[in-house]
N, C-alpha and C positions, 0 to 999 in steps of 0.2 A: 333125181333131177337137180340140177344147178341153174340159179340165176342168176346173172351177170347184168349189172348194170353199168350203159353206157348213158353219159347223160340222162340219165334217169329214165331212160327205156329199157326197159328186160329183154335178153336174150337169154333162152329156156335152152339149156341142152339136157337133152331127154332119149330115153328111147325106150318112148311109147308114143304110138302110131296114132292115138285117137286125135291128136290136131293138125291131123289131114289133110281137114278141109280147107284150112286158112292161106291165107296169100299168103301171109308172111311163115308160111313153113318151110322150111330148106334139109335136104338129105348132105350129110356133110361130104359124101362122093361129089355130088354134085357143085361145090363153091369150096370158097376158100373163108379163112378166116377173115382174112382182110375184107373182102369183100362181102361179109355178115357185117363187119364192123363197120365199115362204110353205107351201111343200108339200115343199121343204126341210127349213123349219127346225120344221116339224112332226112330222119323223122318222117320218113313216109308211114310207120308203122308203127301202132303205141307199141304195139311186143312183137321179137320174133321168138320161132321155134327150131330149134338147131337140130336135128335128128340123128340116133345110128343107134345099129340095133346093139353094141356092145358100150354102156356110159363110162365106162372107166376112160377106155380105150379113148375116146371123147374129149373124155376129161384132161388125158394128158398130151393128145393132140392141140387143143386148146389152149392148156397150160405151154405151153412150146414156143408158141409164138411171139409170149412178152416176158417183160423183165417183171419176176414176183417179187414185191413186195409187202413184209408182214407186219402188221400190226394188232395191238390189242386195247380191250377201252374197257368202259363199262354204262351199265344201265345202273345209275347208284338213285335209292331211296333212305329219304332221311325217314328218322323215328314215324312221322306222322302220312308217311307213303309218299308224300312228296319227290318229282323227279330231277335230277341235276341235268341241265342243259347249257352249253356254252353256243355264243353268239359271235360264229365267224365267217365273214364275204355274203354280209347280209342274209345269211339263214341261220336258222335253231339246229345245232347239232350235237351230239352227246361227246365225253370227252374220252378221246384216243390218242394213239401216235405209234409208232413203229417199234418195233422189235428189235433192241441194241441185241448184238454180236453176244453170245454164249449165256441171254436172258431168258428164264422161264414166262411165256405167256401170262401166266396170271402174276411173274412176276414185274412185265413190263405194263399190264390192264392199271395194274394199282399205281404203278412210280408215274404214269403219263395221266393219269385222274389227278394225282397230286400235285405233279406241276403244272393243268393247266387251267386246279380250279384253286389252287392255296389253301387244300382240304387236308386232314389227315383221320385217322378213325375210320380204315376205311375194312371192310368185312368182307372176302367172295363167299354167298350163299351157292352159284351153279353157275356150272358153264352156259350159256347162249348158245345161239346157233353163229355160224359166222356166215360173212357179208362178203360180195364180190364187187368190184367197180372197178372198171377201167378210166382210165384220163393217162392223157399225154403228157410229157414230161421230158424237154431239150429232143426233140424230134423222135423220140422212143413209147411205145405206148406201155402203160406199165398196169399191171393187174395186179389190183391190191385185195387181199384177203385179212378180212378182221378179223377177228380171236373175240368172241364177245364176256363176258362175266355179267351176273345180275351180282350186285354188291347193295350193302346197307352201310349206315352210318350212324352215329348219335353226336358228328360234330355242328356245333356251334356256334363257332364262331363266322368272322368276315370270311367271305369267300375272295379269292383275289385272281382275277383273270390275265392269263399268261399273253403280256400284250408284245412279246415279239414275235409270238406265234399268232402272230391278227385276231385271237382272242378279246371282245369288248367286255364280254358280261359273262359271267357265269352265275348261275340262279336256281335257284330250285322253287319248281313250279306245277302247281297244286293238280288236281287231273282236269278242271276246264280251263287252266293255262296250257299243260301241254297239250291237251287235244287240236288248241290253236296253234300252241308252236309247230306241230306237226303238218300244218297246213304248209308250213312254210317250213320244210325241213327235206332230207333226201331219202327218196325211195328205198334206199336199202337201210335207213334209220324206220322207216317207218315199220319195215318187217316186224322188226325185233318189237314194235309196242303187239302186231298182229297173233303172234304167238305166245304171250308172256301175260 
């Protein structure tokens, strides 16, 4: 199964039958992409279910219809399990950015952690699971897939928040700080705390 988040509503594509019963299940013979994605982001529906009985097949039907865009980040812990979170367009979000041209994933997780928290020392202990979200972009909608890493650290020093990237704050924050920031963070940030 994949989940896609659009505005922070899950669209499941799947293919298994047991959520049937739901309104918002759709067989993908029957609609279009577009019009999943517009039923979306109309919010008549906390989640939908995108259905066929072959997921690949699914998968790259879906993938087809937008422009991909890749990036990678991290879930970084300092010495004392503390979690690193940057603060941008008034939420808690952890720190990412896009995949430069002929760059290794775990080598763009770590350079885009570096520049957006003025961190260095930084460790990939595992790959994550990755993240899907859509958002529009100059009349285009664009499907962005993260590249996750759990990474550790034993730096020290100031942290310094990359403020031409709308970056305020970057922080590392104890686990009843992020439990909070989480409240106010995005659905497919919150996965990665769900399985980890």
């Amino acid at each position: 199964m994949y989940t896609i988040f659009v505005d922070d509503i899950p669209i499941y594509l799947t293919d298994k039958i047991k959520n049937l019963t739901k309104d918002s299940f759709y067989y993908k013979d029957d609609v279009t992409i577009e019009s999943v994605l517009q039923i979306a982001k109309s919010k008549k529906f906390t989640e939908l279910f995108l259905f066929h009985v072959d997921l690949e097949t699914l998968w790259k039907e879906f993938k087809w219809f937008f422009k991909i865009e890749k990036a990678a980040g991290g879930l970084v812990k300092n010495k004392t399990g503390d979690v690193l979170f940057i603060y941008r367009f008034d939420t808690w979000d952890l720190p990412k950015g896009k995949i430069e041209k002929g760059e290794k994933k775990k080598e763009a997780a770590i350079r885009e952690v570096e520049e957006e928290c003025g961190i260095s020392r930084l460790r990939i202990e595992k790959k994550l699971q990755k993240t899907y979200h859509i958002f529009q972009r100059k009349e285009r909608e664009v499907l962005k897939i993260t590249h996750w890493y759990a990474m550790k650290t034993d730096f020290k020093g100031d942290l310094t928040p990359q403020l031409e990237e709308g970056i305020t704050e970057a922080v590392f924050k104890n686990q009843q700080e992020t439990t909070s920031a989480l409240e106010n963070s995005y659905e497919n940030v919150k996965l990665l705390f769900l399985t980890n």
